[in-house]
C-alpha positions in Angstrom: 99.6 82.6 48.9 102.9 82.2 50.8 103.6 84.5 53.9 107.1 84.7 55.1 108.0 85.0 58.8 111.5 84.9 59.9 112.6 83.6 57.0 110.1 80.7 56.9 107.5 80.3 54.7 103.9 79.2 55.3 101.7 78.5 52.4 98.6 79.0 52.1 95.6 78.4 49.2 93.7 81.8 48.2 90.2 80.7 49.3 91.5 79.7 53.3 93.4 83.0 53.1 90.3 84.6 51.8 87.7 82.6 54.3 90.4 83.9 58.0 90.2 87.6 56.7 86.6 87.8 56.2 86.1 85.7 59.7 88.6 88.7 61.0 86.1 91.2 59.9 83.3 89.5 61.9 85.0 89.3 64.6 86.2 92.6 65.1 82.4 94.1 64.5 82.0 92.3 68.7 81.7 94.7 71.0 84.1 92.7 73.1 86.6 92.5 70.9 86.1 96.0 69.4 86.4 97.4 73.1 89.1 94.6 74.5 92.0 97.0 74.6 90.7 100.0 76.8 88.2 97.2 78.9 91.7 96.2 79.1 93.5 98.5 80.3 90.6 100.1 82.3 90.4 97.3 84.6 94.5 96.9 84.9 94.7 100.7 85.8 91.3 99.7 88.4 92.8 96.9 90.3 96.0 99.1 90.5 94.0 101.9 92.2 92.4 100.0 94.2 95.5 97.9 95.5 97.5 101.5 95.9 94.2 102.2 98.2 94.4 99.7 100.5 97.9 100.1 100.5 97.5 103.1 102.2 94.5 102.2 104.3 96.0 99.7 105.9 99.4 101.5 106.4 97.2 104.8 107.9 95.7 102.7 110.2 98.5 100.1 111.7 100.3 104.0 112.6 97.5 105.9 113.6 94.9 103.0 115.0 96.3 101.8 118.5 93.8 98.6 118.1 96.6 97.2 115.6 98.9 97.7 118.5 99.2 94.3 120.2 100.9 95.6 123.5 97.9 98.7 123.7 95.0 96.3 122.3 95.9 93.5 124.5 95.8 95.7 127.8 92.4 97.4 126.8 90.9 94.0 127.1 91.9 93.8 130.3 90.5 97.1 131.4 86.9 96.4 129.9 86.8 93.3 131.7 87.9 94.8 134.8 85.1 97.6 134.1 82.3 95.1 132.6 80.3 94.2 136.0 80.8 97.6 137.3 78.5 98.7 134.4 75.4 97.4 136.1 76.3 98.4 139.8 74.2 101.0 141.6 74.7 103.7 143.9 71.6 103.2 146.2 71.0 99.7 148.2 67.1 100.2 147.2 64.7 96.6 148.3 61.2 96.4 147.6 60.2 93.4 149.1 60.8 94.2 152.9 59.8 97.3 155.3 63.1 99.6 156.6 63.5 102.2 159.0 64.8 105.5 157.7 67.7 105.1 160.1 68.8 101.5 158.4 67.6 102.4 154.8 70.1 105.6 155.4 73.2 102.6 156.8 72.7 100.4 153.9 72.9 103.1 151.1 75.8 104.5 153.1 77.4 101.0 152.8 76.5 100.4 149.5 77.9 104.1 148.2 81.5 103.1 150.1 82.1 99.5 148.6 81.1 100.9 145.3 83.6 104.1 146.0 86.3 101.9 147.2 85.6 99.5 144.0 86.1 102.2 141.5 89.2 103.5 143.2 90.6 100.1 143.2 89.9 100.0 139.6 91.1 102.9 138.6 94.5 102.1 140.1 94.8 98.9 138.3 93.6 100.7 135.2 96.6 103.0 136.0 99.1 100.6 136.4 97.8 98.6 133.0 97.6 102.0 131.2 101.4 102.9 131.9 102.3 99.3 131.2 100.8 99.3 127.6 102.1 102.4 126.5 105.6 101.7 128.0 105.8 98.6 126.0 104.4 100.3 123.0 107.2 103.0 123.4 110.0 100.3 123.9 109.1 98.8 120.7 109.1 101.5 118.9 112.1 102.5 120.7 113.9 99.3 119.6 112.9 99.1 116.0 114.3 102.7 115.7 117.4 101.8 117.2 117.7 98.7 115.0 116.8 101.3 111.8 119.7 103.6 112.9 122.1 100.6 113.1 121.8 99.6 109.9 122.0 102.5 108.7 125.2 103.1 110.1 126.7 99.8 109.1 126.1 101.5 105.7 127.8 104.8 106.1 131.6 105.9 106.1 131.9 106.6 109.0 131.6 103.4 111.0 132.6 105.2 114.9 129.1 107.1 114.3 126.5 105.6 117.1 123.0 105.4 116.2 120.5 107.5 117.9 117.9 107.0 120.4 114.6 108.3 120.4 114.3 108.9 123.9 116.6 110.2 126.2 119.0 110.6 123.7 122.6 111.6 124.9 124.3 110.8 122.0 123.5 114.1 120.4 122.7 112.4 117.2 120.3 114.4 114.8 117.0 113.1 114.5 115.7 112.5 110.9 112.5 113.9 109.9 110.7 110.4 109.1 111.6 109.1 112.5 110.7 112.9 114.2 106.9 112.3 112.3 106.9 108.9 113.3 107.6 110.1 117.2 104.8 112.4 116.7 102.1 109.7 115.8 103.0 107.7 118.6 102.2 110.0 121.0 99.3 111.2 119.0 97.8 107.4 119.1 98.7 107.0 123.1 97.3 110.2 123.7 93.9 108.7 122.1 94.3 105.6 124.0 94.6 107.0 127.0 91.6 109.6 126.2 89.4 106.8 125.2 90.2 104.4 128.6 89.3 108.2 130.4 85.8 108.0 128.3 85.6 104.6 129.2 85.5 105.7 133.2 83.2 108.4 132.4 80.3 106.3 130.9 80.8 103.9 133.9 80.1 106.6 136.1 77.0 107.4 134.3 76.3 104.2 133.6 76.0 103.7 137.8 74.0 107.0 138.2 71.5 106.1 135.7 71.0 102.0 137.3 70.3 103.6 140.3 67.7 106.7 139.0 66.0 103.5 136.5 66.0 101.5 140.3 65.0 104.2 142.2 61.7 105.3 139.3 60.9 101.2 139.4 60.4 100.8 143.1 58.5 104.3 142.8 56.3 102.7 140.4 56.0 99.5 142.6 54.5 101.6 145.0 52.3 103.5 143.3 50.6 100.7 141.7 50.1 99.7 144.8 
């Protein structure tokens, strides 16, 4: 048998010729080769999906998690460290192990109550001051990369006296596109959260002290009544 293939020939007795198409046959009754072309594309069309996926994921969360903000992320370390020995602070100056007069038991919670009150004041302004700093230098980033968008978008265009806009405190009365407009309006969205979880933050410090001092107070009652 001779089999022609861009104009060359390969010969070929009748029984080898005979022998590959019945080998062929057996091989096409394998499941793996009887289902290789839709396993095939099945999986192509799988690790697509799943790569388009975490595509999105992953650009989802760098806009809308502020964690993947360095100059926000960065900052909230600060504040829970600030905040972390707080967390086990109590409101009463309660002892167990000496006798006090009402008089002086009354002076030492008193004392107690105003370093802890001038404690969390002095935190909160710091927190303040850390909070405006993070989002400002989120805001100036963005800021920047918008402006640096707009520029080369204007070396592209015709019209080469055109300024590029600003996204805040614009006075260049350029319009705004829409992309940059939704992209304004996850920033704030994601400061917003920051700034309402640091706020929750406070909150469960608050009520982290009220409940160290009820768990002090209910253990010295116990001391007593075993007693």
């Amino acid at each position: 048998m001779t089999h022609f293939i861009n104009k060359e020939a390969e010969f070929m007795t009748l029984a080898e010729w005979k022998e590959e198409v019945d080998n062929y046959r057996k091989i096409n009754y394998i499941s793996f080769f009887q289902n290789f072309r839709k396993s095939k594309s099945f999986t192509l069309w799988k690790k697509l999906v799943k790569k388009t996926k975490m595509l999105e994921r992953g650009a989802f969360l760098s806009k809308e998690l502020f964690q993947a903000d360095p100059h926000l992320n960065n900052k909230l370390i600060e504040i829970r460290k600030l905040l972390q020995k707080l967390y086990y602070s109590d409101i009463l100056q309660l002892v167990h192990d000496e006798a006090m007069s009402i008089d002086k038991l009354s002076g030492s919670i008193s004392q107690k109550q105003n370093e802890l009150k001038e404690q969390i004041i002095d935190k909160e302004y710091r927190i303040k001051l850390l909070i405006n700093a993070a989002c400002e230098s989120s805001i100036l980033e963005f800021n920047q990369n918008t402006r640096m968008f707009g520029k080369e978008e204007n070396k592209h265009s015709e019209n080469k006296e055109e300024t590029p806009y600003n996204i805040f405190a614009d006075d260049t009365y350029h319009p705004m596109p829409f992309t940059v407009l939704a992209s304004t309006k996850t920033l704030y969205k994601r400061l917003a959260r920051y700034i309402r979880m640091i706020d929750y933050m406070m909150t469960q410090l608050k009520l982290s002290i009220i409940k160290n001092s009820y768990n002090n107070v209910s253990y010295i009652r116990f001391y007593f009544d075993k007693l």
